[in-house]
C-alpha positions in Angstrom: 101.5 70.8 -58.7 100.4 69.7 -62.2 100.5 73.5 -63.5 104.2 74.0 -62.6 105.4 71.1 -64.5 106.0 71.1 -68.4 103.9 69.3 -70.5 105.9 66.2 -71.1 106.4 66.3 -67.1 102.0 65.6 -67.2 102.4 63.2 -70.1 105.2 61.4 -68.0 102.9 61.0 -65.1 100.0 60.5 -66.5 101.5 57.6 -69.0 102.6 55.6 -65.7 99.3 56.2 -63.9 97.5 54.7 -67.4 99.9 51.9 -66.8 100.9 52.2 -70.6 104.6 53.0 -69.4 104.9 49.9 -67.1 103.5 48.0 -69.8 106.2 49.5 -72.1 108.8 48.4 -69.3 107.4 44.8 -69.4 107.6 44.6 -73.1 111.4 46.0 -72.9 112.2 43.8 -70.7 110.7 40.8 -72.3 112.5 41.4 -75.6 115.8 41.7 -73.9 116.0 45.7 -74.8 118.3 48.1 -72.5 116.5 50.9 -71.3 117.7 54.5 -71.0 116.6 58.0 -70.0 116.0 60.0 -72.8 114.5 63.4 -74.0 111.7 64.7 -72.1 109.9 61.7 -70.1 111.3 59.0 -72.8 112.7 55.9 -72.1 114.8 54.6 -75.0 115.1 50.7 -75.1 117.4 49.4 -77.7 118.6 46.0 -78.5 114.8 44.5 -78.8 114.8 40.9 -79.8 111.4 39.9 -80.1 109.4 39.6 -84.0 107.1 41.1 -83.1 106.2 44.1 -84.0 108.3 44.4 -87.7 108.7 48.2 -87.3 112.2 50.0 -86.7 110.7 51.5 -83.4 107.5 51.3 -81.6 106.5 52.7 -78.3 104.1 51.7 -75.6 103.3 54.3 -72.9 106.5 56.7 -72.8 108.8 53.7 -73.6 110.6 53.5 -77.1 111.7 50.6 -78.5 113.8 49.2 -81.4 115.6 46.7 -82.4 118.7 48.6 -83.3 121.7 49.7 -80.5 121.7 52.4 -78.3 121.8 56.3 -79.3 120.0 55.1 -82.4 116.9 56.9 -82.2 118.7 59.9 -80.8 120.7 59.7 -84.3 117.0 60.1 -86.0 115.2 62.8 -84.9 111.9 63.2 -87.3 112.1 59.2 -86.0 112.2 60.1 -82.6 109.4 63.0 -82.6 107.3 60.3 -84.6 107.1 58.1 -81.7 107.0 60.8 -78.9 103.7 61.7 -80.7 102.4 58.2 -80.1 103.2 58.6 -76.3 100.7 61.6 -76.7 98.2 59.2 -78.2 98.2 57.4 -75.2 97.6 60.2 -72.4 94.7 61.1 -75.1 93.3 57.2 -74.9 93.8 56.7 -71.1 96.3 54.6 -71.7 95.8 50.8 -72.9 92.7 51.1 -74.7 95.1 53.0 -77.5 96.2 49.1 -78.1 93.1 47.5 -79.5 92.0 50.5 -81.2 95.9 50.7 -83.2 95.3 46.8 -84.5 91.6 47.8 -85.5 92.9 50.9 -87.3 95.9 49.2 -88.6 93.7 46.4 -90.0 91.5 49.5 -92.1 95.0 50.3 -93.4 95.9 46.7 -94.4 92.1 46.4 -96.0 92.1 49.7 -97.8 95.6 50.2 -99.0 97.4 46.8 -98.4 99.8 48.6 -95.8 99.2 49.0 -92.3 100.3 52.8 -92.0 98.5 55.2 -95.0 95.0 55.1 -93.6 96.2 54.3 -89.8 94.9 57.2 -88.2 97.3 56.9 -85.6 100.2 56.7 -87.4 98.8 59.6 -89.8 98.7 61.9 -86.8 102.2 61.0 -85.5 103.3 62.2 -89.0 103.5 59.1 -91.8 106.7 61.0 -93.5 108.8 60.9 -89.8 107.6 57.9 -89.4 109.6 56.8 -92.4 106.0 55.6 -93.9 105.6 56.1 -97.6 102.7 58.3 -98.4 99.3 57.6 -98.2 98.2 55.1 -101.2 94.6 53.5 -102.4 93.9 50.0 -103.1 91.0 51.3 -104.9 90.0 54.0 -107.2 86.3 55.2 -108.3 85.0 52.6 -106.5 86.4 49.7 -107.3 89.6 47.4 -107.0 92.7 48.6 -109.3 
């Protein structure tokens, strides 16, 4: 079965059996977000109330989130196949453990370069630039602070 189906079809089922995508439902529907098909496995929720996370979008299993209304991300695609990456990160992690392991990498970020994105590995690989991350920066040079 799994060799007739299109990649995204795998990441799709694999995402719910990792329980990442319910989770994602559970956060959508805890910050008030609508959910929608989208693209290839996606759920788009729109219309997230919650602080937390700052970002414009952020996805947990194959659900993506942001604050803004709906056909949003469709509007912004280099947005769009930024966070679809991320949905890859979490077949690739089993699922959950990709959650820890972003705070740890985000808190490198935060310690090296006072941002949480230009030494996130995570966010590197899902492209910083379609992201809408500035480009990698240092905190320190030769060494020592700047």
């Amino acid at each position: 079965m799994l060799g007739s189906m299109q990649p995204w079809q795998v990441k799709r089922v694999l995402n719910w059996a990792n329980l990442s995508t319910p989770l994602g439902l559970l956060v959508a529907r805890a910050g008030g977000a609508d959910v929608r098909a989208g693209p290839r496995g996606l759920l788009l929720g729109s219309g997230y109330r919650l602080r937390l996370p700052a970002a414009s979008a952020f996805t947990v299993g194959n659900v993506v989130l942001t604050r803004h209304g709906d056909g949003w991300l469709l509007t912004r695609p280099r947005l769009l196949h930024h966070e679809e990456e991320h949905t890859w990160q979490y077949v690739a992690l089993l699922g959950l453990p990709l959650l820890p392991l972003y705070v740890v990498a985000a808190g490198v970020s935060w310690l090296w370069a006072r941002d949480f994105s230009s030494y996130n590995p995570f966010e590197r690989l899902a492209g910083l630039a379609d992201g809408g991350y500035p480009a990698p920066r240092r905190r320190f040079s030769h060494g020592g602070p700047r």
